[in-house]
Gaussian input, Z-matrix of N, CA and C with variables (Angstrom, degrees):
# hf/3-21g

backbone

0 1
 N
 C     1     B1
 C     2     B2     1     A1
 N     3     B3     2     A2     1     D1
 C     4     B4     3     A3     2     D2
 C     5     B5     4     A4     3     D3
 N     6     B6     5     A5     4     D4
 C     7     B7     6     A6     5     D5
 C     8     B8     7     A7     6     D6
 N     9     B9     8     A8     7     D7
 C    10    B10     9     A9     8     D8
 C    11    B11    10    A10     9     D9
 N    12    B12    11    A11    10    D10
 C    13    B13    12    A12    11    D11
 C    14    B14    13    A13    12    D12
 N    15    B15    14    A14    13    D13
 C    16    B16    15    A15    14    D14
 C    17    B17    16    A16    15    D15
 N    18    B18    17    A17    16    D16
 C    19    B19    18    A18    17    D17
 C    20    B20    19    A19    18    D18
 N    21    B21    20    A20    19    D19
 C    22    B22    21    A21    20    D20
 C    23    B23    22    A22    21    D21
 N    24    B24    23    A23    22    D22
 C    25    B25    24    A24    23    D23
 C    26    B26    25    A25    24    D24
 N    27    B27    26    A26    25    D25
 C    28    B28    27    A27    26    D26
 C    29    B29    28    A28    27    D27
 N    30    B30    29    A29    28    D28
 C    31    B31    30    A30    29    D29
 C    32    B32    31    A31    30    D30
 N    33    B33    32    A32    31    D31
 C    34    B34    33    A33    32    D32
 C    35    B35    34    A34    33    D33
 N    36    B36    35    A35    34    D34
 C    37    B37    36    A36    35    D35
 C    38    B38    37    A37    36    D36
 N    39    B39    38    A38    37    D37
 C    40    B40    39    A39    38    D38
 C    41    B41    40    A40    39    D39
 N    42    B42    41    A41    40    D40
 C    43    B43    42    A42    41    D41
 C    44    B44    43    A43    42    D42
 N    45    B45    44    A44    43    D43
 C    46    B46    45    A45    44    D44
 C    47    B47    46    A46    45    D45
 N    48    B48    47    A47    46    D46
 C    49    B49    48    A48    47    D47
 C    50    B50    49    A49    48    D48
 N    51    B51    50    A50    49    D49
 C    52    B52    51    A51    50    D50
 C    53    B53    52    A52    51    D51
 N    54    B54    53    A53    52    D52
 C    55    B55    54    A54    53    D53
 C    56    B56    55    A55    54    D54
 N    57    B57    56    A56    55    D55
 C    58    B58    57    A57    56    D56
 C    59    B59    58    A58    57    D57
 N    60    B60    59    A59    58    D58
 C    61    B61    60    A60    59    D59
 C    62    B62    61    A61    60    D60
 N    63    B63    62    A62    61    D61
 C    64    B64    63    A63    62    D62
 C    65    B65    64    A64    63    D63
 N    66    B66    65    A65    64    D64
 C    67    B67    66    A66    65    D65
 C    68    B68    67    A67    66    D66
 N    69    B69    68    A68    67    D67
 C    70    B70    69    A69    68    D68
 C    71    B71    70    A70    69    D69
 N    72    B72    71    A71    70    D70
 C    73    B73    72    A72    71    D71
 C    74    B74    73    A73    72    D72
 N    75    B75    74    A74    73    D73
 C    76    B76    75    A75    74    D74
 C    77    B77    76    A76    75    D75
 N    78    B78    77    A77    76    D76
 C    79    B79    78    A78    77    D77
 C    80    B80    79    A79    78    D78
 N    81    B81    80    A80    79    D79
 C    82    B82    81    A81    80    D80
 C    83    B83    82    A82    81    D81
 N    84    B84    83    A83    82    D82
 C    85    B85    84    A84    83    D83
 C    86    B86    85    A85    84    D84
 N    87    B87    86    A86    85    D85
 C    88    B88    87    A87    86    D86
 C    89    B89    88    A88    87    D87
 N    90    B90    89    A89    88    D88
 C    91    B91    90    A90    89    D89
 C    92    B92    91    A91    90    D90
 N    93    B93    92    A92    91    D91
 C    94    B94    93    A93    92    D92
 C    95    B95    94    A94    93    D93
 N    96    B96    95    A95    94    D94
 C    97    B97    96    A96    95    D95
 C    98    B98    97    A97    96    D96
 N    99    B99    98    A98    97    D97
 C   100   B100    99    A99    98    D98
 C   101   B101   100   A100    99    D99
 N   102   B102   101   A101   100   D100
 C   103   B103   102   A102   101   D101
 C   104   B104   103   A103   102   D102
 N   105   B105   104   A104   103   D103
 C   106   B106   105   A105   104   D104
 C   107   B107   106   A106   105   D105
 N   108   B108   107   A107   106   D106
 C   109   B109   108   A108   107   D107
 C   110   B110   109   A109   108   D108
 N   111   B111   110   A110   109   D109
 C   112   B112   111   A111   110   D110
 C   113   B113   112   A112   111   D111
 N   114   B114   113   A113   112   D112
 C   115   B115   114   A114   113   D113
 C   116   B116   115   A115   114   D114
 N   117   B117   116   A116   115   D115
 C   118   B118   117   A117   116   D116
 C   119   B119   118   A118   117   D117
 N   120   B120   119   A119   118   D118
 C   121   B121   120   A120   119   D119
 C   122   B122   121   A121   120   D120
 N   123   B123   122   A122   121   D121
 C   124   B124   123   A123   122   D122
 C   125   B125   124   A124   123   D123
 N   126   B126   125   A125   124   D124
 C   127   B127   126   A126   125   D125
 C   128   B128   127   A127   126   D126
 N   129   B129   128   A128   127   D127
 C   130   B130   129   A129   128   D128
 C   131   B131   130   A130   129   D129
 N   132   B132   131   A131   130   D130
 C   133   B133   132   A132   131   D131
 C   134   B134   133   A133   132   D132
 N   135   B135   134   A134   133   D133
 C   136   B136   135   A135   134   D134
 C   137   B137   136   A136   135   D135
 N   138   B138   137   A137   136   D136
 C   139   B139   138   A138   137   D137
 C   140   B140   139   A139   138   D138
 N   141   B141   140   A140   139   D139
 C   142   B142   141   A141   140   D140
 C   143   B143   142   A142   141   D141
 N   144   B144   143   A143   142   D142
 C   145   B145   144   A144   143   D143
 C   146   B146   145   A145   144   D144
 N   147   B147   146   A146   145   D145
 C   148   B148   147   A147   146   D146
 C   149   B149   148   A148   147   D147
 N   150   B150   149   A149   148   D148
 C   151   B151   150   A150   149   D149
 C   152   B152   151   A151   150   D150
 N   153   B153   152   A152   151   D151
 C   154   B154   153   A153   152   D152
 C   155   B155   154   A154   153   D153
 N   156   B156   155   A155   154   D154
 C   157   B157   156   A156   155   D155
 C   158   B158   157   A157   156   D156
 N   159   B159   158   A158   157   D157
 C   160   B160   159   A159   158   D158
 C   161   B161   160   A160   159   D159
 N   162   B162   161   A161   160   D160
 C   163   B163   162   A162   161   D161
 C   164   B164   163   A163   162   D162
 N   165   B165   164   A164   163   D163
 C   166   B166   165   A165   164   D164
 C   167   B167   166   A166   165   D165
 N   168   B168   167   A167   166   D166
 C   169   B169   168   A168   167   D167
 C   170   B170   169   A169   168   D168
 N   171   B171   170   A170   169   D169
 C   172   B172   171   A171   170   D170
 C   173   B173   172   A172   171   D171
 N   174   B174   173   A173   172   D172
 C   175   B175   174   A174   173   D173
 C   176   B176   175   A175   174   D174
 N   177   B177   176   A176   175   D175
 C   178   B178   177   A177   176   D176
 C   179   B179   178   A178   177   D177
 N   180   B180   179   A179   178   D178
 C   181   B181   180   A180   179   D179
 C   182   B182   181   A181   180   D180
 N   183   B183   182   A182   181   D181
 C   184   B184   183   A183   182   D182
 C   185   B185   184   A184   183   D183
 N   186   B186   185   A185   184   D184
 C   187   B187   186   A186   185   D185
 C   188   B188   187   A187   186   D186
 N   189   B189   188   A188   187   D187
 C   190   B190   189   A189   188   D188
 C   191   B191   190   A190   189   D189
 N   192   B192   191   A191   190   D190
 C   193   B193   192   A192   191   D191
 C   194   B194   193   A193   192   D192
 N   195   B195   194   A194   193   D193
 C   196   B196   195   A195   194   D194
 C   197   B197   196   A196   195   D195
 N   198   B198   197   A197   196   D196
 C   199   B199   198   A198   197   D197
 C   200   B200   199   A199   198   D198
 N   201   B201   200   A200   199   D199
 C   202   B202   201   A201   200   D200
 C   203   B203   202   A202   201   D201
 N   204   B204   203   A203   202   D202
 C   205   B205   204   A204   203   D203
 C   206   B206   205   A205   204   D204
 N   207   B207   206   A206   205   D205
 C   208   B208   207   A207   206   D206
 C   209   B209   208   A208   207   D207
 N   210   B210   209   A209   208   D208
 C   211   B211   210   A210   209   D209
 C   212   B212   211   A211   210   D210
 N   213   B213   212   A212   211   D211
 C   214   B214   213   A213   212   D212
 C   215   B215   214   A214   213   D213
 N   216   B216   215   A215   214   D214
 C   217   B217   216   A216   215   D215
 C   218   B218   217   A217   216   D216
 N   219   B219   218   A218   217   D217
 C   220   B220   219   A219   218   D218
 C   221   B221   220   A220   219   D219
 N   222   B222   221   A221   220   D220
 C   223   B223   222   A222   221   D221
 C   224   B224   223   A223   222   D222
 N   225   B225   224   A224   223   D223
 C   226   B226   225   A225   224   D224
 C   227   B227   226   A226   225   D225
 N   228   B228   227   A227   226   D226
 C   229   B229   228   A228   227   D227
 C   230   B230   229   A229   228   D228
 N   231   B231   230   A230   229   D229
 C   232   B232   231   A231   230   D230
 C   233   B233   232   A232   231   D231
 N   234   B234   233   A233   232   D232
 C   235   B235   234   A234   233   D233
 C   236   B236   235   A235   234   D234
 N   237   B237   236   A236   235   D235
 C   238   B238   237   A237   236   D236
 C   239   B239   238   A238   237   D237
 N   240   B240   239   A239   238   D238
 C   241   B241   240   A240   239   D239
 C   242   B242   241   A241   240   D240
 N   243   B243   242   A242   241   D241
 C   244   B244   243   A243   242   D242
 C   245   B245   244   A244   243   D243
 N   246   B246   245   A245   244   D244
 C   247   B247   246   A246   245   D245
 C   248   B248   247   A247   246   D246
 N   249   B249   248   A248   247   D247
 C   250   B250   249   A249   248   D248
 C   251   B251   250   A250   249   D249
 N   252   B252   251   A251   250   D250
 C   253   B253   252   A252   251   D251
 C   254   B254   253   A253   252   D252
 N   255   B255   254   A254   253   D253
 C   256   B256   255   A255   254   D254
 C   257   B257   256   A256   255   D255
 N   258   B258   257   A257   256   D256
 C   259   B259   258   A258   257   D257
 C   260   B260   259   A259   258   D258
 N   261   B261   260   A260   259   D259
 C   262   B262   261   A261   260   D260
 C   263   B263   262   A262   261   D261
 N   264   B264   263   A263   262   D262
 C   265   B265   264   A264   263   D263
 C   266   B266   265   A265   264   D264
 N   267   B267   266   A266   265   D265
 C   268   B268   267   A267   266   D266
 C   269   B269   268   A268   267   D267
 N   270   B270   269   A269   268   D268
 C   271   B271   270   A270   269   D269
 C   272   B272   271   A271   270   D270
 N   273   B273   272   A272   271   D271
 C   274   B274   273   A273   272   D272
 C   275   B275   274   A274   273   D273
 N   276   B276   275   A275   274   D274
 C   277   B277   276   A276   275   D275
 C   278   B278   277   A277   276   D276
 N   279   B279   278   A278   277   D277
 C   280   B280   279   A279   278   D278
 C   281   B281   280   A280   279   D279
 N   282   B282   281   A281   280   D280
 C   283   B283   282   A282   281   D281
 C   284   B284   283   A283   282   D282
 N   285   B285   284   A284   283   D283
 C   286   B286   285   A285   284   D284
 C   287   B287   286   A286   285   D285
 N   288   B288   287   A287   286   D286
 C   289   B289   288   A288   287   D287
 C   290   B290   289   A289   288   D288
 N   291   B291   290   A290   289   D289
 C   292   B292   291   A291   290   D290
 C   293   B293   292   A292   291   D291
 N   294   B294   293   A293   292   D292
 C   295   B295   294   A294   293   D293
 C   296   B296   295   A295   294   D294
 N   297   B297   296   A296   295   D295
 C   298   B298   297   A297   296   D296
 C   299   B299   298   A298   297   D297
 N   300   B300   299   A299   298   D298
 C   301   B301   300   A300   299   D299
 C   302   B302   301   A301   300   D300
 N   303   B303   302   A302   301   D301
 C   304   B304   303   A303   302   D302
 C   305   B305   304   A304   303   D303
 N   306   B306   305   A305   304   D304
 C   307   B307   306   A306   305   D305
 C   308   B308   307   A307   306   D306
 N   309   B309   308   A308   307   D307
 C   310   B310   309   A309   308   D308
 C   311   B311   310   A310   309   D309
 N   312   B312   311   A311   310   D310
 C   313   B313   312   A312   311   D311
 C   314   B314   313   A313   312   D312
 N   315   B315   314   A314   313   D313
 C   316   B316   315   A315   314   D314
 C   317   B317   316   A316   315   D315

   B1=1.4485
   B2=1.5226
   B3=1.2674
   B4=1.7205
   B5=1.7245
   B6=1.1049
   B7=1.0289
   B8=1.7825
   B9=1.5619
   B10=1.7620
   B11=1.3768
   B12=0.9838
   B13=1.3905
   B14=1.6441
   B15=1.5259
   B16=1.2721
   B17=1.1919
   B18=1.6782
   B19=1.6701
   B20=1.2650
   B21=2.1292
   B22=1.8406
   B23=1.4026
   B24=1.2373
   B25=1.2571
   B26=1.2654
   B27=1.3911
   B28=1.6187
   B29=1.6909
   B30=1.5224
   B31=1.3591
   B32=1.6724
   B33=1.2516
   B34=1.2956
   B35=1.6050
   B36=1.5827
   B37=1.4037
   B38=1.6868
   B39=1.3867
   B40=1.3690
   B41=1.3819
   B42=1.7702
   B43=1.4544
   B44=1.8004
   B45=1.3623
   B46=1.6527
   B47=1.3116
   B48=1.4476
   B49=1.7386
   B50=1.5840
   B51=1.6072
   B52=1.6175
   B53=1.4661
   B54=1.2553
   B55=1.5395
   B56=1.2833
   B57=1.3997
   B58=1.6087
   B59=1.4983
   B60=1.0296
   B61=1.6286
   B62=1.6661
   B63=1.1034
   B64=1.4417
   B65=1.5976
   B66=1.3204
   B67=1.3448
   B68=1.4899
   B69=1.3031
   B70=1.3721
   B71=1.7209
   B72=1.6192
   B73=1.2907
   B74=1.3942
   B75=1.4516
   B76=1.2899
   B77=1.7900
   B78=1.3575
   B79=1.3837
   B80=1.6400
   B81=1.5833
   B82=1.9331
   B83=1.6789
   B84=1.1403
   B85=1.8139
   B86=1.7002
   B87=1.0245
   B88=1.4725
   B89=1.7851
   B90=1.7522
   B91=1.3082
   B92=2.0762
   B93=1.4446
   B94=0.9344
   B95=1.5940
   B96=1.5582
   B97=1.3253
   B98=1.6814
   B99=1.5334
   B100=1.4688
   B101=1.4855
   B102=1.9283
   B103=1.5140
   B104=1.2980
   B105=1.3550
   B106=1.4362
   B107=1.7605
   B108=1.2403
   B109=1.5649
   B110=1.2914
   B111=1.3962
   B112=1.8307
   B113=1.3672
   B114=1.4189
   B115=1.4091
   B116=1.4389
   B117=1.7842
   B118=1.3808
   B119=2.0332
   B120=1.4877
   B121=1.2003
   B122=1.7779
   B123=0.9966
   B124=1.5648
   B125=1.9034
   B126=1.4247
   B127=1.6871
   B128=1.4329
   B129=1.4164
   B130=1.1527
   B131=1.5424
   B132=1.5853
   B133=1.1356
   B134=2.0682
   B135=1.8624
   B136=0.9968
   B137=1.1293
   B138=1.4348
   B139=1.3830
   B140=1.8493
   B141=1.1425
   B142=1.1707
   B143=1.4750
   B144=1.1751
   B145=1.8380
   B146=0.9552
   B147=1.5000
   B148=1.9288
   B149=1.6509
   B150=1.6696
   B151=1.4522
   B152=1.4258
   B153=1.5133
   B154=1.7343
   B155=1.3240
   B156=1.1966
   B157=1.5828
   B158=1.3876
   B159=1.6801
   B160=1.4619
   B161=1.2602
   B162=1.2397
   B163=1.5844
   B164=1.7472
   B165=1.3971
   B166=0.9188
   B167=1.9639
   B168=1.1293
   B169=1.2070
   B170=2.0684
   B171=1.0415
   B172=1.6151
   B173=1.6238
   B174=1.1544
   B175=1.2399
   B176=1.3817
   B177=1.2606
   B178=1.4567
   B179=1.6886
   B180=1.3589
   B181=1.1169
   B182=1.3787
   B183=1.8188
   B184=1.1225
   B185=1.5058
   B186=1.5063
   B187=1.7923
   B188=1.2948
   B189=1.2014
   B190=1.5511
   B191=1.4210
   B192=1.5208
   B193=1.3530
   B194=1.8793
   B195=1.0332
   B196=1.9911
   B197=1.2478
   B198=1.2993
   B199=1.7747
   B200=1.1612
   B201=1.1503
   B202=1.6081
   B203=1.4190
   B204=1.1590
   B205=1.5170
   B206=1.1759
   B207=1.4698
   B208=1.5186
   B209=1.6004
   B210=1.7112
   B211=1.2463
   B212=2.0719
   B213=1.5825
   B214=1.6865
   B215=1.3069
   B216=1.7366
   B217=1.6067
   B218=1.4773
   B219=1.2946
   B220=2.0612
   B221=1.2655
   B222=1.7871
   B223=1.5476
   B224=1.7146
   B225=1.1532
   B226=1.2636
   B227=1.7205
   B228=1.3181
   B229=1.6917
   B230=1.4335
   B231=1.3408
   B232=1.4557
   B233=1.2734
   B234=1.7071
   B235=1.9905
   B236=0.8719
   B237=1.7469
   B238=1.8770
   B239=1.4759
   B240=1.2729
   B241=1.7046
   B242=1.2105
   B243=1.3322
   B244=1.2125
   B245=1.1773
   B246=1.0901
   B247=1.7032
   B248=1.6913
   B249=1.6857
   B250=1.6493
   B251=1.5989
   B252=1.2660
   B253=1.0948
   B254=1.7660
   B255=1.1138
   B256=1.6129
   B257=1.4854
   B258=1.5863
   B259=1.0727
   B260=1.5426
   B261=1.0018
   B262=1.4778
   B263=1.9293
   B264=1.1798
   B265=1.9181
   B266=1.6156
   B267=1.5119
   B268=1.1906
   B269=1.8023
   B270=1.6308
   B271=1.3934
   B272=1.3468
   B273=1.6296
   B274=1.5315
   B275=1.2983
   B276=1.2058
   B277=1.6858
   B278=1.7637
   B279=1.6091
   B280=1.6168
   B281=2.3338
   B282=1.0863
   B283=1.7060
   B284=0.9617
   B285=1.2411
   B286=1.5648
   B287=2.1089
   B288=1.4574
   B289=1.6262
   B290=1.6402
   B291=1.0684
   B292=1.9104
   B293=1.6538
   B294=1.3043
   B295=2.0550
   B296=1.1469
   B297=1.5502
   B298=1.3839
   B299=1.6641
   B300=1.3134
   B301=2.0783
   B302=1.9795
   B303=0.9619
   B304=1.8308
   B305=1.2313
   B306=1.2105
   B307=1.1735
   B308=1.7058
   B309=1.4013
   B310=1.9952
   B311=1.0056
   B312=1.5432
   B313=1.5840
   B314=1.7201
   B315=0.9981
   B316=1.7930
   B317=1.1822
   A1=108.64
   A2=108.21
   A3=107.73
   A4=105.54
   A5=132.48
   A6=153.87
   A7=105.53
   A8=116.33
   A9=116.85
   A10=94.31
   A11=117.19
   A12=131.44
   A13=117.88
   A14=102.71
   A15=130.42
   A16=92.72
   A17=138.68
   A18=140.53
   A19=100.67
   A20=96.61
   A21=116.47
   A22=102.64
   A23=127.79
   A24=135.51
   A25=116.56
   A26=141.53
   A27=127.62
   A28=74.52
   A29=92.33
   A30=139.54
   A31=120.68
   A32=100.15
   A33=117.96
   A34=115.44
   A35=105.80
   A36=107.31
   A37=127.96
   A38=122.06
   A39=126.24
   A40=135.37
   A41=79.70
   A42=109.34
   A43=104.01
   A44=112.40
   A45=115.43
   A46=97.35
   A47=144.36
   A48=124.37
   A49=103.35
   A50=93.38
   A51=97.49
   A52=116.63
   A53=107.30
   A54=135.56
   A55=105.07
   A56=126.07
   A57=127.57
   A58=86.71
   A59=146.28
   A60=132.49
   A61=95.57
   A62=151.36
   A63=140.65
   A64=116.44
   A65=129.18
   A66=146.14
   A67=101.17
   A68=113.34
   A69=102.86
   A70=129.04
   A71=101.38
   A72=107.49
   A73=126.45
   A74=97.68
   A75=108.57
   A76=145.20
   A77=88.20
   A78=112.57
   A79=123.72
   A80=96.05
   A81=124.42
   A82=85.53
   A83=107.85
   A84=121.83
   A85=96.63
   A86=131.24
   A87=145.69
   A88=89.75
   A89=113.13
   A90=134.40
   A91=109.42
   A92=112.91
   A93=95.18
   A94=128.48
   A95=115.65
   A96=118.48
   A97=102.37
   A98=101.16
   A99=96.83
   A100=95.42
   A101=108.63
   A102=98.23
   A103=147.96
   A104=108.93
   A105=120.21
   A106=121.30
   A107=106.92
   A108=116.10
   A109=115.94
   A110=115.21
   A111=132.20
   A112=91.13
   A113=129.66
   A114=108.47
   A115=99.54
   A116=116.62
   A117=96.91
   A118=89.56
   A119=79.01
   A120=103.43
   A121=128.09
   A122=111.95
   A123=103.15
   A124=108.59
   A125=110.81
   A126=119.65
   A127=123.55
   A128=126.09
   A129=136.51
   A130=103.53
   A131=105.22
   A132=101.34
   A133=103.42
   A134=113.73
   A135=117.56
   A136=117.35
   A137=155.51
   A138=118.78
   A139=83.85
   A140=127.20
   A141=139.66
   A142=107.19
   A143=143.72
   A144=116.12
   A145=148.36
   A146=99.14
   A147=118.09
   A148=117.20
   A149=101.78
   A150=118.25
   A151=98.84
   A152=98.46
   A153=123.53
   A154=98.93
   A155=121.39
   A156=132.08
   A157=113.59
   A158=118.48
   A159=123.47
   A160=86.14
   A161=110.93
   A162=155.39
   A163=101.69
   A164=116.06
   A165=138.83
   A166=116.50
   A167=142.80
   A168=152.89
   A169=104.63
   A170=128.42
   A171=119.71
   A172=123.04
   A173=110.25
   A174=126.96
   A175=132.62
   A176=102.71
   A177=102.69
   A178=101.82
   A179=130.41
   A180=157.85
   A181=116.35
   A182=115.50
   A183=117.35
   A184=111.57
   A185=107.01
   A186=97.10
   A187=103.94
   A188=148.74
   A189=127.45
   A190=98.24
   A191=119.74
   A192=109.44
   A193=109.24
   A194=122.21
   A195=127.75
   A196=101.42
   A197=114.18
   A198=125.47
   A199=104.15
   A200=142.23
   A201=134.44
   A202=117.38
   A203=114.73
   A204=127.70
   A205=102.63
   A206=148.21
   A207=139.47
   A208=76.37
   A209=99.76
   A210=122.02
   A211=115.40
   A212=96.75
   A213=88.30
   A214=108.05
   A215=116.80
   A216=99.77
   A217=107.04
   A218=109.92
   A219=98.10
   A220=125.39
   A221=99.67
   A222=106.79
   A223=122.51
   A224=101.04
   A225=111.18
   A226=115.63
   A227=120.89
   A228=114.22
   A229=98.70
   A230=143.37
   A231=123.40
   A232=134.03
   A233=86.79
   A234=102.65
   A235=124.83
   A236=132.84
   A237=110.91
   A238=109.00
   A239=124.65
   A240=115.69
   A241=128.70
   A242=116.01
   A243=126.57
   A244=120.09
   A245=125.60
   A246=155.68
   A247=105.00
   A248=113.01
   A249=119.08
   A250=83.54
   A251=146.57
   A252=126.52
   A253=111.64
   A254=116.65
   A255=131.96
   A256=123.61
   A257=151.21
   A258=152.36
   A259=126.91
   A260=124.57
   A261=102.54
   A262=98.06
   A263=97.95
   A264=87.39
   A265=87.64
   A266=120.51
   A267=147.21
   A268=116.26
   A269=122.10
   A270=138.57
   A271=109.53
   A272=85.36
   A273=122.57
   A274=134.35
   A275=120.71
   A276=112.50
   A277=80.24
   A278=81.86
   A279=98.31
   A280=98.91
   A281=88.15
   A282=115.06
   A283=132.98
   A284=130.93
   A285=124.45
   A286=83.48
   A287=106.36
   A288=103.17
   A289=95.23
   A290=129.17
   A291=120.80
   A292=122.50
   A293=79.16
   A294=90.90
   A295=133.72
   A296=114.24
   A297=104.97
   A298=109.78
   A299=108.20
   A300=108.38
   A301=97.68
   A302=108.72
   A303=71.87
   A304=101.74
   A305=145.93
   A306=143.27
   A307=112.30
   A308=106.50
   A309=104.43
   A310=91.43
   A311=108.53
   A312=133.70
   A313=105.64
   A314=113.98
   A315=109.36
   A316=102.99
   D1=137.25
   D2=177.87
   D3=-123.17
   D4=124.90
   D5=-119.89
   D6=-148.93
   D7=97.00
   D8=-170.71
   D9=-100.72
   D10=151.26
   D11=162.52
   D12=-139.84
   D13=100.77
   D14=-155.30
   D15=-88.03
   D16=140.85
   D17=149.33
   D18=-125.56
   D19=119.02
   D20=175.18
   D21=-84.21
   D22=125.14
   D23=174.54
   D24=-96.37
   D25=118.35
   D26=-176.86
   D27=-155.50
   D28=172.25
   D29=149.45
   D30=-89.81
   D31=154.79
   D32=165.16
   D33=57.51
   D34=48.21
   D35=-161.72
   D36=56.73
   D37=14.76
   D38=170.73
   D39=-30.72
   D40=-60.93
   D41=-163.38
   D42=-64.00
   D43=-43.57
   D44=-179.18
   D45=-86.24
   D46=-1.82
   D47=166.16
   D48=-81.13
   D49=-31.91
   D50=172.03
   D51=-35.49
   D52=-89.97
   D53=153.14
   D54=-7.44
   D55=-83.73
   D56=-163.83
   D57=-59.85
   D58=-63.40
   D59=-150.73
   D60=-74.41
   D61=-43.41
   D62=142.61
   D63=-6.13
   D64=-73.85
   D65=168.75
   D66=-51.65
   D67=-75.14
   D68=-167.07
   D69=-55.76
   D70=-24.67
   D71=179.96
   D72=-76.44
   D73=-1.08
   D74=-160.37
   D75=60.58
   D76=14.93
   D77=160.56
   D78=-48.31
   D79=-78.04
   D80=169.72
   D81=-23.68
   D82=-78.89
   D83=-154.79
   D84=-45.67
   D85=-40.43
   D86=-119.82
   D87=-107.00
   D88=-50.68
   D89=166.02
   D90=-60.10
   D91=-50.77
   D92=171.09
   D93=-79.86
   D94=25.24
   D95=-174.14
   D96=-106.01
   D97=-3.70
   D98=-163.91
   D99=-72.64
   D100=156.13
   D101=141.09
   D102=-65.74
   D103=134.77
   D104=-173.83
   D105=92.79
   D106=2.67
   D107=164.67
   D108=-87.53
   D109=126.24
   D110=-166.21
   D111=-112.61
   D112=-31.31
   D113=-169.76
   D114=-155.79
   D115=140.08
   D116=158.42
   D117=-161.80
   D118=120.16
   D119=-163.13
   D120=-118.94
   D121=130.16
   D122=-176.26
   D123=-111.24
   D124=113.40
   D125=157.06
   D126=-96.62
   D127=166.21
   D128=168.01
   D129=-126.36
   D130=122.81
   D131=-176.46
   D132=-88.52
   D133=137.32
   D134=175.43
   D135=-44.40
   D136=-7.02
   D137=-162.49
   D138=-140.87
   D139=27.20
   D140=-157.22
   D141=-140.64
   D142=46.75
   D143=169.20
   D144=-48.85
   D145=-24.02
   D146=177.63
   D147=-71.67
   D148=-8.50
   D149=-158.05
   D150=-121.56
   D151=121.29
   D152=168.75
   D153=-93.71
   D154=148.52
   D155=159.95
   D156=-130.63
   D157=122.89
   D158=-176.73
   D159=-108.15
   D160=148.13
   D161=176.20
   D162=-120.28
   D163=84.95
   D164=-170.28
   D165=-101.01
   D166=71.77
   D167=-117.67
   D168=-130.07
   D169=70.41
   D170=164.33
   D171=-112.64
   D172=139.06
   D173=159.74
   D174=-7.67
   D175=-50.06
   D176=168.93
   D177=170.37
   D178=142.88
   D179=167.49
   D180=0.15
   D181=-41.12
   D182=176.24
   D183=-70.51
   D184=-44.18
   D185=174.46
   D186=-68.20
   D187=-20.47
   D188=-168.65
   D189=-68.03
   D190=-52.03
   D191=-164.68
   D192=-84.98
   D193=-3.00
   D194=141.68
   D195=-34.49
   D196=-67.44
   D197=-158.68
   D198=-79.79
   D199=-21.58
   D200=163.59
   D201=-81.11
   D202=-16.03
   D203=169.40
   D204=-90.51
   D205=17.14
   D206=-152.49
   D207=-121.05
   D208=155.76
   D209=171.14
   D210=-59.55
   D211=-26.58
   D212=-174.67
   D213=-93.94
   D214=16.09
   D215=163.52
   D216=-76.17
   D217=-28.31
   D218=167.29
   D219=-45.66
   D220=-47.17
   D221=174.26
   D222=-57.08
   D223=-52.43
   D224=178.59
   D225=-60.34
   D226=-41.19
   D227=175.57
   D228=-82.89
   D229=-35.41
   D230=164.23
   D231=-22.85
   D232=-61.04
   D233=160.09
   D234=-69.97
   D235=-38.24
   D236=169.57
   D237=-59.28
   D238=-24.00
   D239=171.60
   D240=-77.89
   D241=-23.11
   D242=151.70
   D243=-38.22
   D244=-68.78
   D245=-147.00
   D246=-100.91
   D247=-23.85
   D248=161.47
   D249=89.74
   D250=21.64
   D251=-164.89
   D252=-77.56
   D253=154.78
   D254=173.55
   D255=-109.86
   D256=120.65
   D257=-157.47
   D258=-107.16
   D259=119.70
   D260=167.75
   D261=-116.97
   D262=166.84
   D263=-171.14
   D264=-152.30
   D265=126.80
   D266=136.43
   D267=-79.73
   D268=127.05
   D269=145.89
   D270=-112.63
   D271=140.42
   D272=154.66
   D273=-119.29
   D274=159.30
   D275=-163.12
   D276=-146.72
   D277=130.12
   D278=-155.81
   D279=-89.00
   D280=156.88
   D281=173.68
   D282=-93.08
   D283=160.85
   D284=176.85
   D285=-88.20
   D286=132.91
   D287=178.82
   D288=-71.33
   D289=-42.66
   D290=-173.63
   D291=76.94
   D292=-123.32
   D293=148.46
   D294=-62.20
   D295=-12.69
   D296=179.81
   D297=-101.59
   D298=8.34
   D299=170.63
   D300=-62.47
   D301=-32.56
   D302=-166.51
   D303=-76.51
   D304=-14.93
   D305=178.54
   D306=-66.04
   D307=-17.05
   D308=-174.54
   D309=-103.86
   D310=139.58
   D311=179.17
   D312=-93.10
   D313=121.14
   D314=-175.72
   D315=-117.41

């Protein structure tokens, strides 16, 4: 699993009109219909308002680059320009946890 973690940066509440017009447009839904998407998720971090955080979640490499070839990456950079948004992006490429299960509380 490879795992993006996108942060929308705006002013003036941007970054979450961003976000809500994502969901509402039916985009979000539209992204999580693709194959090979496990997660696609929008947070606000507390001490942060200007800051969206996507939780961006696929299968593996071949769907990421499906979904960048998909017609709603137009949709989707239309709206960060819309909205003036700015990015910083962390990946991870996930593990077997092993030794580290007794440590997760389920």
């Amino acid at each position: 699993m490879i795992t993006v973690n996108l942060y929308y940066k705006g002013t003036n509440g941007n970054a979450r009109a961003f976000a809500e017009e994502m969901e509402s447009s039916g985009i979000a839904e539209n992204i999580r219909k693709e194959p090979g998407n496990l997660r696609y998720q929008y947070f606000q971090p507390l001490d942060d308002p200007e800051t969206i955080l996507l939780i961006d979640s696929w299968t593996d490499q071949a769907a990421i680059d499906a979904h960048h070839a998909s017609p709603m990456m137009a949709q989707l950079a239309a709206l960060r320009e819309k909205y003036d948004l700015h990015m910083t992006v962390e990946r991870f490429v996930s593990e077997d946890i092993g030794t580290d299960e007794r440590f997760i509380r389920k």
